[in-house]
LOMARKOL-772474 format. One line per field, with one value per residue (C-alpha): residue number from 1; residue in three letters; x, y, z. Coordinates in Angstrom, 3 decimals, always signed. Each point is the difference from the previous one (the first is absolute). Layout:
<recs>
i: [NUM	...] .
aa: [ala	...] .
x: [X	...] .
y: [Y	...] .
z: [Z	...] .
</recs>
This chain:
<recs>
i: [1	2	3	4	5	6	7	8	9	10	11	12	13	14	15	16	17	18	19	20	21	22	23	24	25	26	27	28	29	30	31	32	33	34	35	36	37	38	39	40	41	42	43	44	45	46	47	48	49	50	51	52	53	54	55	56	57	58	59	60	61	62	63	64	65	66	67	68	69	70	71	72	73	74	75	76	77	78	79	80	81	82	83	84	85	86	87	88	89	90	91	92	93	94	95	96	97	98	99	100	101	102	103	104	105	106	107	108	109	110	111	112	113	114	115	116	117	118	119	120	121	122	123	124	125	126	127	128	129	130	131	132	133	134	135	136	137	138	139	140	141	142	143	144	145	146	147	148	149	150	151	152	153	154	155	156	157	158	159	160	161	162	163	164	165	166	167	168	169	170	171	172	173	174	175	176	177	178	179	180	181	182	183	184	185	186	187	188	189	190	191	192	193	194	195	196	197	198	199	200	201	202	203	204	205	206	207	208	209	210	211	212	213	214	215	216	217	218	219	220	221	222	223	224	225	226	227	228	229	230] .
aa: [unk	unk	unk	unk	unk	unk	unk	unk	unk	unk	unk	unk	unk	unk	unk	unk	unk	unk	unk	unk	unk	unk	unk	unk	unk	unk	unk	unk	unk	unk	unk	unk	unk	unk	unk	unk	unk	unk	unk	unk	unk	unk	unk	unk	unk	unk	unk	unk	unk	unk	unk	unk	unk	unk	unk	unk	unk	unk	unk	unk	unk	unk	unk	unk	unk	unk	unk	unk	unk	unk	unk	unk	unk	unk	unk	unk	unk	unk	unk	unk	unk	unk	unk	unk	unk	unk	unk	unk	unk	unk	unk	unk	unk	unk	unk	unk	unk	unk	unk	unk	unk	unk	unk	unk	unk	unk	unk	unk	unk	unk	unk	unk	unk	unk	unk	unk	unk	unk	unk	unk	unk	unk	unk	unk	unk	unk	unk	unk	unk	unk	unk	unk	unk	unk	unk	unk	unk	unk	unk	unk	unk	unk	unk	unk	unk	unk	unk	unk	unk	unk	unk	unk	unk	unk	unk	unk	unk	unk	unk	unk	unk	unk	unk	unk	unk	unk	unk	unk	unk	unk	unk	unk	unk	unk	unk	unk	unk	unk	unk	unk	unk	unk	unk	unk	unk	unk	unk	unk	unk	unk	unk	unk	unk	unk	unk	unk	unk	unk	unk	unk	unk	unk	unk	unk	unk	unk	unk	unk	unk	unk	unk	unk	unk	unk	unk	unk	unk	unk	unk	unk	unk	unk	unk	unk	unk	unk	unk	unk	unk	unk] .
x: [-6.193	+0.088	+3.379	+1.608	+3.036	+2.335	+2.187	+3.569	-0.052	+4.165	+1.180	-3.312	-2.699	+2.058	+3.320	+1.342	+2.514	+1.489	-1.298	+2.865	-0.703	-3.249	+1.958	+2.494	-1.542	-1.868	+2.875	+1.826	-3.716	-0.541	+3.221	+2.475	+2.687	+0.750	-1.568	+0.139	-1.916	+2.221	+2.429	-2.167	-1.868	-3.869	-1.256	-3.037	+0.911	-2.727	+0.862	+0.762	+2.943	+1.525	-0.028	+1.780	+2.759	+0.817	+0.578	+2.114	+2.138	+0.715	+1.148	-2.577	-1.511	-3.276	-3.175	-2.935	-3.262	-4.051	-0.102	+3.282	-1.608	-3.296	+1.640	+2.120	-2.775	-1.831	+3.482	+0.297	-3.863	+0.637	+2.930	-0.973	-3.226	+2.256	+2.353	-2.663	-1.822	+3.520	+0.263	+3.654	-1.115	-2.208	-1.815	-0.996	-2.132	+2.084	-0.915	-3.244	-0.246	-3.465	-1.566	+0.579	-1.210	-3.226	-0.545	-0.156	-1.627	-2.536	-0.097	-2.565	+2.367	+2.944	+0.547	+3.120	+2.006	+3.604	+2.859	+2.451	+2.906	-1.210	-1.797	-3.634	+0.188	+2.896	-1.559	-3.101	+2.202	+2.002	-3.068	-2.096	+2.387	+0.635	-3.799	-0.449	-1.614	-3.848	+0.747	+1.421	-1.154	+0.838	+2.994	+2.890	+2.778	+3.477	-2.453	-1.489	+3.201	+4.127	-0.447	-0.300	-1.357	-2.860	-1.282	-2.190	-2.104	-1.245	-0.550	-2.150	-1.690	-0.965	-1.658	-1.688	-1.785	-1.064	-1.180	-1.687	+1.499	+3.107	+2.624	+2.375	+3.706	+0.356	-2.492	+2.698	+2.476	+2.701	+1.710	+3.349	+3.203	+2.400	+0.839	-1.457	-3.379	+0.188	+1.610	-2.828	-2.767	+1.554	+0.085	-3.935	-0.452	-1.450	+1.066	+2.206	+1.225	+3.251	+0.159	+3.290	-0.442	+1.729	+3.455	+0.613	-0.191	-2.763	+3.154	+1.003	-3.521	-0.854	+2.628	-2.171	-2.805	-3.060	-3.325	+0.455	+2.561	-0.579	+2.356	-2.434	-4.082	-0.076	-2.636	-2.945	-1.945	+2.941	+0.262	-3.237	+0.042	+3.015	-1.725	-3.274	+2.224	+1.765] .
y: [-7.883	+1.105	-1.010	+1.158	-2.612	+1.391	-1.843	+0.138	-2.205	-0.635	-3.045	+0.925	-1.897	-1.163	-0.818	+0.710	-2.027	+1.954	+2.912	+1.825	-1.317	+2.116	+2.995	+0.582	-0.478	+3.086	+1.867	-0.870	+0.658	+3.512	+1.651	-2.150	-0.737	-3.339	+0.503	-3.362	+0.314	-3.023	+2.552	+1.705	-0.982	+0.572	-1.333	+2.309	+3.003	+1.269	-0.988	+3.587	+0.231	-3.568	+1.551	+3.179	-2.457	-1.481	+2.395	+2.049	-3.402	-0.260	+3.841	+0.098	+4.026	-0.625	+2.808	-2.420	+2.285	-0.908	-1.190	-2.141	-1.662	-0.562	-2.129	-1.792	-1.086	-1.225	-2.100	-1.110	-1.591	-0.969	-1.945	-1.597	-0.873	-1.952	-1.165	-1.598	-1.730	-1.382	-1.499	+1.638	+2.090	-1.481	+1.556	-2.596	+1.049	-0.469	-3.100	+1.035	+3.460	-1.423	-1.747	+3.543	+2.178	-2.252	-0.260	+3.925	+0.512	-2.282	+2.025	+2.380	+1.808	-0.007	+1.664	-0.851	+2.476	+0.376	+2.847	-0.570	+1.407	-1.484	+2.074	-0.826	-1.726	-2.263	-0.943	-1.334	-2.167	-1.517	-0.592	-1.241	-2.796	-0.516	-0.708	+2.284	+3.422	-1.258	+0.577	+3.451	+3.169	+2.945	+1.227	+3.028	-1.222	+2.180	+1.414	+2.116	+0.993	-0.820	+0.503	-2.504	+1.399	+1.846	-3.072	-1.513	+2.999	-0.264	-3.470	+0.952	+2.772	-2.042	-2.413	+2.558	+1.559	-3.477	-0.944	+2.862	+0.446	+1.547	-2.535	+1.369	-0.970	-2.237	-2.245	-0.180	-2.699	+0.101	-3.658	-0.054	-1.407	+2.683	+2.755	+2.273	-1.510	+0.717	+3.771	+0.507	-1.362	+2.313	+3.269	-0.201	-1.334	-3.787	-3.014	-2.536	-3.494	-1.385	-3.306	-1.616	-1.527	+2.889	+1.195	+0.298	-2.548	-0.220	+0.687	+2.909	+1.784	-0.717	+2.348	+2.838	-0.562	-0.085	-1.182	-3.384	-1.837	-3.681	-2.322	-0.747	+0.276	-3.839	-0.643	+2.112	-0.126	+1.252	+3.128	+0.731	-0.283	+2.148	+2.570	+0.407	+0.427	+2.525] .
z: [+10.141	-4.045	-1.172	-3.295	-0.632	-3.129	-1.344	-1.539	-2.833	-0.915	+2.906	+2.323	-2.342	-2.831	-1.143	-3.897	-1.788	-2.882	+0.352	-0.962	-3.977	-0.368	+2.234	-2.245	-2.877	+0.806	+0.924	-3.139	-2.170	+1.897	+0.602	-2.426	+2.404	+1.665	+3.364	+2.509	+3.167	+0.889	+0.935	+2.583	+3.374	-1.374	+3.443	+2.048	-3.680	-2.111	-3.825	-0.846	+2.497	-0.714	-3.423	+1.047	+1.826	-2.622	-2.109	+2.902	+0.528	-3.721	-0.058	-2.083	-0.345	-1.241	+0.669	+0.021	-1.366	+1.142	-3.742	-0.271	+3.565	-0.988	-3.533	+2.959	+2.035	-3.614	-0.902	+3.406	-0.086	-3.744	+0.848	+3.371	-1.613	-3.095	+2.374	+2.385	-2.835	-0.926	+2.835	+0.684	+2.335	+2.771	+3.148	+2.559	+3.428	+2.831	+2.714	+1.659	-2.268	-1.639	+2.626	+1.927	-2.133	-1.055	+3.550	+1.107	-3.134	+0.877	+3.876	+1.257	+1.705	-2.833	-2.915	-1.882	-2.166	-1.443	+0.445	-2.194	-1.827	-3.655	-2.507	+0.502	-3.379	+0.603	+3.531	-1.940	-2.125	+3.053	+2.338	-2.953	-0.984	+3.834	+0.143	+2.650	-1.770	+0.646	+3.967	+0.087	-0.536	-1.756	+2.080	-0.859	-2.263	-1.286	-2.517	+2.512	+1.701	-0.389	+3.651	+1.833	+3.274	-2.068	-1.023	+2.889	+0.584	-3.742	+0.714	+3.048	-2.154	-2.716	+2.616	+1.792	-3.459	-1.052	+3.326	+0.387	+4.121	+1.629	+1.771	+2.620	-0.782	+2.812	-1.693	-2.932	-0.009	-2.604	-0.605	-1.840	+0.121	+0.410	+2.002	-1.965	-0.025	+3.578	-0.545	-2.207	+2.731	+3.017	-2.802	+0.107	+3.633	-1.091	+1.386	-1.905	-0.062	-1.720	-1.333	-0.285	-3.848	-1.976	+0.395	+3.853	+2.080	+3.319	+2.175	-1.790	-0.705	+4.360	+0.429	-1.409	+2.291	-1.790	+1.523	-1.163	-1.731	-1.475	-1.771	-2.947	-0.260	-0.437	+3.364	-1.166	+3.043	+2.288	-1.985	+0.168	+3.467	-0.439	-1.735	+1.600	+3.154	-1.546] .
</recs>
């Protein structure tokens, strides 16, 4: 069977060191105030609502326009985009994250895709110097939706107009590394596996009871297994 495998990019395919420089840089660039995402848990957010928390754990009161978030998703590729070339910022694939995604890619019965809570621009950036973006397709990103849950049936859209066919959303399988990759999945009735290489541990995401749960992607062939079974 026709499976459509998205992705979450942040501790499911890659992992960022320093991110926080080009982050609030655009914070300070956009809105002028000293923003630090340090301060907040980002994990399984959309940009736009790590923003907002922020901002509502500094006591900062800040009305965020379309225009002043369209110049923050510019800064925010500007200065990943410097900050990667720099070198003080990096964005290394996780163990197994290539050979996976080279391998469905490379499927008949696979087509891998992201769902992620970056800006479609910044996700570019991050899977580009992760040497991953040739594998994965066009996906839904927090440019599409600060929603998180909205975000895999664009993802299945955008598949199903470019591959010219409908998919039920049981062929779907969302992978991420949080609860809320998994919240996101049930909210649009796809499957979804949780990978224990972001935040939470494989202990802590079994406990949520996804379809699968795996401690890392590092044996290719057993999650494929994994996934065809799914």
């Amino acid at each position: 069977m026709e499976r459509l495998v998205l992705f979450d990019i942040d501790g499911t395919l890659t992992r960022t060191q320093n991110g926080y420089l080009p982050f609030n840089e655009a914070i300070a660039e956009t809105f002028g105030v000293a923003g630090d995402i340090r301060t907040v848990v980002p994990d399984g957010n959309t940009d736009p609502r790590i923003v907002e928390d922020i901002f509502a754990k500094a006591a900062f009161e800040i009305g965020i326009e379309d225009a002043q978030w369209q110049c923050f998703i510019a800064k925010l590729r500007q200065r990943y985009d410097h900050h990667v070339r720099q070198g003080t910022t990096t964005v290394r694939a996780l163990p197994g994250a290539a050979e996976l995604v080279q391998a469905l890619s490379n499927g008949v019965n696979f087509s891998p895709s992201v769902v992620t809570g970056n800006f479609e621009v910044t996700a570019q950036v991050k899977l580009t110097a992760a040497g991953l973006a040739p594998y994965l397709r066009r996906g839904a990103y927090a440019s599409d939706s600060a929603h998180r849950p909205d975000l895999p049936a664009i993802a299945k859209q955008r598949w199903e107009v470019r591959a010219g066919r409908r998919l039920d959303a049981d062929q779907c399988i969302v992978v991420g590394d949080t609860p809320k990759d998994l919240e996101a999945a049930r909210a649009n009735h796809m499957k979804c596996m949780l990978v224990g290489t972001g935040r939470y541990p494989i202990e802590e995401l079994a406990y949520w009871q996804a379809d699968a749960c795996v401690a890392d992607l590092s044996d290719t062939q057993a999650i494929l297994d994994l996934l065809a079974g799914l």
